[in-house]
MDTraj code that builds the backbone (N, CA, C; nanometers):
import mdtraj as md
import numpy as np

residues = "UNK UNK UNK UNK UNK UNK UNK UNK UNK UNK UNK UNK UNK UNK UNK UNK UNK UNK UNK UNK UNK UNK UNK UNK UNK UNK UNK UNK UNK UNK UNK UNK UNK UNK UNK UNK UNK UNK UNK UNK UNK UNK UNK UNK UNK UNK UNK UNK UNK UNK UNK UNK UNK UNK UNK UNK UNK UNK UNK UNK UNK UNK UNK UNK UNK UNK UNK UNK UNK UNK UNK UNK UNK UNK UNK UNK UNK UNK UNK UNK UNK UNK UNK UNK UNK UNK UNK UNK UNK UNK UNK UNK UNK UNK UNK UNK UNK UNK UNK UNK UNK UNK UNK UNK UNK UNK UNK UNK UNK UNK UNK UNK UNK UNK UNK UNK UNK UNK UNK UNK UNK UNK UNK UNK UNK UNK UNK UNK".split()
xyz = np.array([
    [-11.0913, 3.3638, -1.3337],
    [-11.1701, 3.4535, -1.4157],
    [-11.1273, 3.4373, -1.5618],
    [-11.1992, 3.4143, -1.6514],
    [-11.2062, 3.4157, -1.7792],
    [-11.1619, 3.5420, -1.9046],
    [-11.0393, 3.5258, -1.9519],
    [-11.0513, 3.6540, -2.0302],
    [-11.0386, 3.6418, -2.1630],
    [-11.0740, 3.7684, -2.3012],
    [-11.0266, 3.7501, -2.3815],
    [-10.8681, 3.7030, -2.4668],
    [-10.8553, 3.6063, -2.5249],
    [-10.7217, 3.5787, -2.5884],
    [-10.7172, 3.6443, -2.7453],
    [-10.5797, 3.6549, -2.7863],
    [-10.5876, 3.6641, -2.9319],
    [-10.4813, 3.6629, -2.9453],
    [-10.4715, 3.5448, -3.0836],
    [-10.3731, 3.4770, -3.0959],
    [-10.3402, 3.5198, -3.2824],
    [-10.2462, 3.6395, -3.2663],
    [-10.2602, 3.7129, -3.4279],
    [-10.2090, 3.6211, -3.5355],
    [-10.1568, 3.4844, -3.5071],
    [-10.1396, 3.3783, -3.6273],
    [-10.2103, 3.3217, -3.7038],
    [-10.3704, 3.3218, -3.6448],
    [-10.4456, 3.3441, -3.6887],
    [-10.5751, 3.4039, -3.7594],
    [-10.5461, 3.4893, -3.6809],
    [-10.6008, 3.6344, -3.7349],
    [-10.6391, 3.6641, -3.9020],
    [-10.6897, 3.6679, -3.9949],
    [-10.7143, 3.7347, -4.1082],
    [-10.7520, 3.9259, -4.1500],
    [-10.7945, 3.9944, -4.0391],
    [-10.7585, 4.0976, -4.0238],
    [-10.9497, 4.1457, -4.0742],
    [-11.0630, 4.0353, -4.0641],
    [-11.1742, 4.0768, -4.1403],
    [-11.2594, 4.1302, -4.0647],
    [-11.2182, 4.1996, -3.9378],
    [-11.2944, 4.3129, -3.8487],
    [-11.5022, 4.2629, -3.7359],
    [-11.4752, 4.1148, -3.8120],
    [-11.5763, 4.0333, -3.7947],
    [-11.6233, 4.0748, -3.6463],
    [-11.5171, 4.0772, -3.5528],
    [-11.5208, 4.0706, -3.4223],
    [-11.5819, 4.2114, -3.3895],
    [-11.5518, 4.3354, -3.4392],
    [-11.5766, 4.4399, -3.4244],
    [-11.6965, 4.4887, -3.4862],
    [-11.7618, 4.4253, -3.5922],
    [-11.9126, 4.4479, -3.6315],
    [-11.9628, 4.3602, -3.5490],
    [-11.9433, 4.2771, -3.4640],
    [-12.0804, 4.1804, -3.4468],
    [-12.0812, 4.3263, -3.2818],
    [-11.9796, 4.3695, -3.2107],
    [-11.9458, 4.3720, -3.1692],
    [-12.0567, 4.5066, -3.1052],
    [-11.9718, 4.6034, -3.2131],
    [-12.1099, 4.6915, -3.2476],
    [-12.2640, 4.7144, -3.2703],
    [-12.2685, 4.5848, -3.3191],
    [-12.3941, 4.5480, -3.3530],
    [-12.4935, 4.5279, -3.2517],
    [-12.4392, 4.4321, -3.1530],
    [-12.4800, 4.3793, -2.9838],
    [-12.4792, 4.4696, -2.9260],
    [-12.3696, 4.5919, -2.9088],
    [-12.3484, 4.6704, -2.7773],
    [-12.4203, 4.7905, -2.8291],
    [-12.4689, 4.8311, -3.0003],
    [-12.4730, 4.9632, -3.0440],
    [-12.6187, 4.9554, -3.1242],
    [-12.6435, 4.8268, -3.1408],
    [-12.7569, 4.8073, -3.2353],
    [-12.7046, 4.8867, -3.4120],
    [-12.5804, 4.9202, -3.4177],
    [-12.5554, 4.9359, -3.5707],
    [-12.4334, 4.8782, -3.6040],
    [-12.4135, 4.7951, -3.7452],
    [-12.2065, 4.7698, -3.7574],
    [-12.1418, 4.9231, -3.8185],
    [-12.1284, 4.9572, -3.6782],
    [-12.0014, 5.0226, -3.6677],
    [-11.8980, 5.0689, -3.6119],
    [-11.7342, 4.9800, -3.6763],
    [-11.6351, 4.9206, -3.5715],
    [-11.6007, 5.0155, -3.4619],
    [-11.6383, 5.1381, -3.5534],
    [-11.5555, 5.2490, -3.4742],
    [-11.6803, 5.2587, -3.2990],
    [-11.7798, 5.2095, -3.2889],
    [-11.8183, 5.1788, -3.2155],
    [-11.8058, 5.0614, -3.1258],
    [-11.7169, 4.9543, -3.1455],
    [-11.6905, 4.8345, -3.0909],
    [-11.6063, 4.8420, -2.9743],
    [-11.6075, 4.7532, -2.8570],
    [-11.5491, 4.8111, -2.7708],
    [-11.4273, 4.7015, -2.7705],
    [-11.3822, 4.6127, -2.8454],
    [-11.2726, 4.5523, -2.9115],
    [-11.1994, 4.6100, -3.0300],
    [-11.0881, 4.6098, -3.0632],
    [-11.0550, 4.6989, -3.1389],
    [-10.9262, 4.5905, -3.2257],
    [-10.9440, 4.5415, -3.2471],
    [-10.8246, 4.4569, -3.3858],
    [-10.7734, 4.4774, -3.4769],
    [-10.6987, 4.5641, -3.4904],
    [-10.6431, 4.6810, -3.6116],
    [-10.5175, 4.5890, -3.7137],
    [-10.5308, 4.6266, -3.8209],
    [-10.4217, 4.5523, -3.8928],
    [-10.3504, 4.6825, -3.9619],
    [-10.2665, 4.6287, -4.0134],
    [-10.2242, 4.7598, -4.0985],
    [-10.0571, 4.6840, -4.1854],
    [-10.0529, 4.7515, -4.2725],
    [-9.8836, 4.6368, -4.3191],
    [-9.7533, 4.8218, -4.3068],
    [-9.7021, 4.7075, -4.2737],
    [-9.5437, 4.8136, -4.2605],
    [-9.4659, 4.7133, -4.3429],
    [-9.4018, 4.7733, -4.4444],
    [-9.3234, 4.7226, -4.5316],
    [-9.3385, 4.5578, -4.5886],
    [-9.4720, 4.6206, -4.5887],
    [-9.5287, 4.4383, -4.6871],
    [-9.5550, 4.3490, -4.5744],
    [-9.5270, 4.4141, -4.4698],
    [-9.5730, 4.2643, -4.3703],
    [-9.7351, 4.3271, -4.2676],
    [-9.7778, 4.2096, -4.3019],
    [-9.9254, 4.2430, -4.1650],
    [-9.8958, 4.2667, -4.0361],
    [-9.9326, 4.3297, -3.9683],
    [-9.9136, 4.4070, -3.8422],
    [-10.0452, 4.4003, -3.7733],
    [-10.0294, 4.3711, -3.6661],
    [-10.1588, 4.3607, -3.5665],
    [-10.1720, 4.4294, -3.4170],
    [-10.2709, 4.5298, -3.3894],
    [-10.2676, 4.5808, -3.3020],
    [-10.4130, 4.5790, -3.1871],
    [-10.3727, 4.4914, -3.0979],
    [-10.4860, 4.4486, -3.0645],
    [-10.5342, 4.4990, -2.9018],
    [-10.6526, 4.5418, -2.9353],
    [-10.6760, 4.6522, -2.7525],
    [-10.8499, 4.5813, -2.7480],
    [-10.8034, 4.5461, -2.6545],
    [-10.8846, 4.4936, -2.5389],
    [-10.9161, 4.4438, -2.4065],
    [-10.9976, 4.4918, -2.3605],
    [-11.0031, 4.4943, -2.2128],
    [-10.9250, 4.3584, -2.1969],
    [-10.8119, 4.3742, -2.0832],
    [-10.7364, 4.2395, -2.0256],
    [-10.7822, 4.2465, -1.8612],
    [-10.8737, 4.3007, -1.7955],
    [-10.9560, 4.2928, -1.6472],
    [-10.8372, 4.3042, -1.6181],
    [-10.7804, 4.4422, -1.5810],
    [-10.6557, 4.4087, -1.5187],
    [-10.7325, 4.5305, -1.3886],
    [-10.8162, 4.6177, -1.4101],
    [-10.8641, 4.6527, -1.3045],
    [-10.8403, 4.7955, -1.2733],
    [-10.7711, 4.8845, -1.3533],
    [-10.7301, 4.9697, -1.3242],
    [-10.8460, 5.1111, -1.3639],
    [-10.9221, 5.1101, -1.4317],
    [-11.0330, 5.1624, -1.4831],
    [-11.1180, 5.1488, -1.3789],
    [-11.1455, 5.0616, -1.2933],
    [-11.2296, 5.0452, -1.1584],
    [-11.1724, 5.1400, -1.0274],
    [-11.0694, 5.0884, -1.0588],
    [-10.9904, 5.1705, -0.9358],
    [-10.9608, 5.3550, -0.9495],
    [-10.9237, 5.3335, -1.0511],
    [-10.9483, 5.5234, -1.1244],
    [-11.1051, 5.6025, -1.1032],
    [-11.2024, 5.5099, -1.0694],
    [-11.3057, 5.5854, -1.0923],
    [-11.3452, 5.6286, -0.9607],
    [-11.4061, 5.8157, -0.9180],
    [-11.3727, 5.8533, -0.8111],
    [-11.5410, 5.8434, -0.8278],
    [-11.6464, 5.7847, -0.8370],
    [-11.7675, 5.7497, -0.7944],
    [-11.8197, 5.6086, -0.8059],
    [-11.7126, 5.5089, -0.8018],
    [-11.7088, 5.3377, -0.7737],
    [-11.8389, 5.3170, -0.9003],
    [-11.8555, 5.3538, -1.0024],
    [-11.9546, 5.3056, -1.1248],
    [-11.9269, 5.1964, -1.2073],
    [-11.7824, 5.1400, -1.1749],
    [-11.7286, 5.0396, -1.2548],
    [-11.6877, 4.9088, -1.1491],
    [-11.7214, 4.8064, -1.1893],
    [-11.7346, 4.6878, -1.0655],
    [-11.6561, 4.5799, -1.1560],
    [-11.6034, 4.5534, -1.1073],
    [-11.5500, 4.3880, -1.1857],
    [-11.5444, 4.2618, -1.0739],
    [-11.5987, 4.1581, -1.1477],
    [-11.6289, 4.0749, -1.1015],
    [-11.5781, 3.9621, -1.2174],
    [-11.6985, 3.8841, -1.2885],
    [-11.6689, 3.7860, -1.3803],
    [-11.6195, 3.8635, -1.5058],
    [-11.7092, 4.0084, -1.5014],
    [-11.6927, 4.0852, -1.5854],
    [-11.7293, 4.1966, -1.5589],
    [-11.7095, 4.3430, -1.6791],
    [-11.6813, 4.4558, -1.6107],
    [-11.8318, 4.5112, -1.5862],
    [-11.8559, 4.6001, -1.4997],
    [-12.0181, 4.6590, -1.5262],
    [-12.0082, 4.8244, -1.5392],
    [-12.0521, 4.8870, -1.5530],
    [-12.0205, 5.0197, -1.5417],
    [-12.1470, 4.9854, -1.4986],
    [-12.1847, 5.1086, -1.4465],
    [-12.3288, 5.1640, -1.3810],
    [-12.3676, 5.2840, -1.4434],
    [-12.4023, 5.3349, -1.5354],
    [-12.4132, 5.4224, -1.6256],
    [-12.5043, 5.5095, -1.5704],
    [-12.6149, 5.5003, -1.4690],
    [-12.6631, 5.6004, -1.3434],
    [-12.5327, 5.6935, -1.2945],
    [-12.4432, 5.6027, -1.1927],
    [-12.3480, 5.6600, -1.1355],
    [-12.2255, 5.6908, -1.2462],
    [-12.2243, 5.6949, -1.3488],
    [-12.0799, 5.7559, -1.3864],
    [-12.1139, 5.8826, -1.4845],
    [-11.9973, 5.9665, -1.4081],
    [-12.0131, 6.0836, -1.4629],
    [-11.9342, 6.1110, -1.6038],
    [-11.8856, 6.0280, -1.6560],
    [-11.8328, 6.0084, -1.7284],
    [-11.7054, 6.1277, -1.7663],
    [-11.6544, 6.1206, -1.6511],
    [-11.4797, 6.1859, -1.6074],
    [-11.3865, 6.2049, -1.6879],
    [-11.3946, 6.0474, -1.7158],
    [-11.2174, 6.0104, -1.7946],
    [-11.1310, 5.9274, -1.7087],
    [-11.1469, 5.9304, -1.6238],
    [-11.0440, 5.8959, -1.5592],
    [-11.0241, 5.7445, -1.5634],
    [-11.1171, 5.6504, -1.6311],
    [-11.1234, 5.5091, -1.6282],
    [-11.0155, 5.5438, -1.7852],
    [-11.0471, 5.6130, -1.8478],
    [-11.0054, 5.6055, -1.9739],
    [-10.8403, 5.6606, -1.9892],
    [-10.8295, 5.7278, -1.8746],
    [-10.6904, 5.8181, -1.8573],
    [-10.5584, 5.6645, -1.8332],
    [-10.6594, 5.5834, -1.7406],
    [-10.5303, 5.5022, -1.6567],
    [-10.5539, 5.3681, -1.7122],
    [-10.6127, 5.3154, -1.8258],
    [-10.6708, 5.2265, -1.8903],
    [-10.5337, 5.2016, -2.0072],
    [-10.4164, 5.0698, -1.9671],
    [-10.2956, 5.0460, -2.0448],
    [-10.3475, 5.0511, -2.1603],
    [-10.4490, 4.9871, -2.1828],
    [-10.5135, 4.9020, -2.3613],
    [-10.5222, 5.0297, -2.4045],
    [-10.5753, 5.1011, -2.3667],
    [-10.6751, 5.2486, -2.4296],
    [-10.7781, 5.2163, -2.4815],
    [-10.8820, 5.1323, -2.4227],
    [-11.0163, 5.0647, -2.4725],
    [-11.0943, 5.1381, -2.4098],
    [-11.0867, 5.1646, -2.3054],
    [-11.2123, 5.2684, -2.2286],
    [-11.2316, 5.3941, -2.3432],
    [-11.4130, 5.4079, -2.3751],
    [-11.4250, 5.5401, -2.4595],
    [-11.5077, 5.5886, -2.3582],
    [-11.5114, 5.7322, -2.3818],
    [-11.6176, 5.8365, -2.3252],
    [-11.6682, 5.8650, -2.4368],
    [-11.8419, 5.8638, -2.4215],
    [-11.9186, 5.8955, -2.5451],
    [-12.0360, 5.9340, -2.4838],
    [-12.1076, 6.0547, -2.5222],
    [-12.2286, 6.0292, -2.4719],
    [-12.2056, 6.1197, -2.2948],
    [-12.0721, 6.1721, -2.2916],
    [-12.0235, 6.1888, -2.1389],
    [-12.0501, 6.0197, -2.0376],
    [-12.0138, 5.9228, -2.1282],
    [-12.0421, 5.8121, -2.0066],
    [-11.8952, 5.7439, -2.0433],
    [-11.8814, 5.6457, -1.9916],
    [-11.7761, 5.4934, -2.0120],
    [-11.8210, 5.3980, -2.0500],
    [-11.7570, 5.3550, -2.1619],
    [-11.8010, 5.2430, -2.2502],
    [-11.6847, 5.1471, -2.2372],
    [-11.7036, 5.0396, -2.2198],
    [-11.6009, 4.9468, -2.1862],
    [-11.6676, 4.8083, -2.2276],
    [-11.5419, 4.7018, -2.2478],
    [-11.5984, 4.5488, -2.3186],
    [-11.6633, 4.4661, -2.1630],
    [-11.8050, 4.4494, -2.1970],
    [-11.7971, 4.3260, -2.0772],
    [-11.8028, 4.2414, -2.1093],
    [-11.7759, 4.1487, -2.1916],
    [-11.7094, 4.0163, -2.2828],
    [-11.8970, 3.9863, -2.2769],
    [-11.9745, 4.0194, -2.3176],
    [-12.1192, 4.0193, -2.3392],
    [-12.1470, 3.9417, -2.2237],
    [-12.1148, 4.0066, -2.1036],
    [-12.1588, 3.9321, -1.9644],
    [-12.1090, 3.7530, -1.9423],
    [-11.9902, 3.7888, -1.9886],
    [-11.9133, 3.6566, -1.9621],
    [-11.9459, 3.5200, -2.1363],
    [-12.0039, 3.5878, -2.2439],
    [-12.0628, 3.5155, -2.2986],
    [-12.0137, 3.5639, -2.4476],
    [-11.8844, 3.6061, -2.4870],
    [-11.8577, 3.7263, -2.5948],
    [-11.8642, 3.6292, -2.7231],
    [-11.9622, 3.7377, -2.7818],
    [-12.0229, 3.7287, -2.9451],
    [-11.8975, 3.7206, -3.0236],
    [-11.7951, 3.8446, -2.9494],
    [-11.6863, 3.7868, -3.0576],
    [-11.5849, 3.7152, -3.1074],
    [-11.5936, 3.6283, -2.9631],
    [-11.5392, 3.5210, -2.9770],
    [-11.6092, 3.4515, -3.0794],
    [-11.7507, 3.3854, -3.0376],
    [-11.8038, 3.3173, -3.1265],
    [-11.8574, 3.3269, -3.2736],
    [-11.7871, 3.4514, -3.3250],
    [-11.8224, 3.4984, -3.4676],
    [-11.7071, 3.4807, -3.5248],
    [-11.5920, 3.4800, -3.4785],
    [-11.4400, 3.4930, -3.5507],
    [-11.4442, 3.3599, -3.6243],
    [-11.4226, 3.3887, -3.7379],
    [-11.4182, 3.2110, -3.8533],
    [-11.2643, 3.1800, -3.8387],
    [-11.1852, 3.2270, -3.7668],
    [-11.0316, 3.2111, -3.7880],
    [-11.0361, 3.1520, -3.6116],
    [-11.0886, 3.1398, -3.5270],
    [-11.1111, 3.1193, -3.3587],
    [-10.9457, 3.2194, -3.3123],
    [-10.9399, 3.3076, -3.3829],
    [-10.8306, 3.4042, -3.3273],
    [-10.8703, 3.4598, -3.2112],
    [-11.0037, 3.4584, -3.1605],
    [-11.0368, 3.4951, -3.0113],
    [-11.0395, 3.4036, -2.9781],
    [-11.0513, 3.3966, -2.8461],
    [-11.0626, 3.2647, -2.7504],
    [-11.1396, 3.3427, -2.5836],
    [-11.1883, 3.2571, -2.5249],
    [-11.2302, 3.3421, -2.3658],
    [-11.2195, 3.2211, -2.3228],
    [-11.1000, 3.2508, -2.2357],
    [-11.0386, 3.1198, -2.1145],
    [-10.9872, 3.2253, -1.9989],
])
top = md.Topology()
chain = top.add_chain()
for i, resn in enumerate(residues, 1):
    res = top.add_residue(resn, chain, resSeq=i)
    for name in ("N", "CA", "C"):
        top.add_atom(name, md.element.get_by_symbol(name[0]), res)
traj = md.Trajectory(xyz[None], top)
């Protein structure tokens, strides 16, 4: 199975990944809507990188007490069936799962095909 990489040596910190990101999943750029999250920030003059994104590790599937979240190549929520609980978001290491809307919003790497990989001008993403 294929997942997101990120490799912060290359990184430039220009949020690219998180507008296109928004843009696809939200129809507007805005990061705070992205379900990748690439944060920079400097602590004592140096760049700092904090990077949350779904790693399919599965635990957001398994937390959910009405099976609305399926993983396979990639994640699906079923947005019929989820009541939008929390509980994907409670047991979720990254802290990428949002509740919005009372639903679960989660990265499905654009159905195995992620935009933000292919928008990053630095290839600081990767999907292998």
């Amino acid at each position: 199975m294929k997942r997101l990489k990120f490799k912060k040596e290359t990184c430039i910190g220009c949020q690219l990944c998180a507008q296109v990101c928004s843009a696809m999943k939200e129809g507007e750029y805005v990061p705070s809507k992205a379900r990748i999250f690439i944060e920079t920030c400097y602590d004592n003059g140096n760049l700092k990188y904090h990077d949350n994104y779904c790693i399919l590790c599965g635990m957001c599937a398994k937390a959910c007490p009405v099976d609305a979240i399926k993983i396979g190549e990639y994640i699906e929520v079923d947005m019929d069936q989820c009541i939008g609980c929390g509980a994907c978001a409670d047991k979720c290491p990254k802290k990428v799962v949002r509740i919005r809307d009372e639903k679960a919003y989660i990265c499905d790497t654009c159905k195995g095909d992620p935009m933000c990989v292919k928008t990053c001008p630095q290839n600081a993403l990767t999907f292998e």
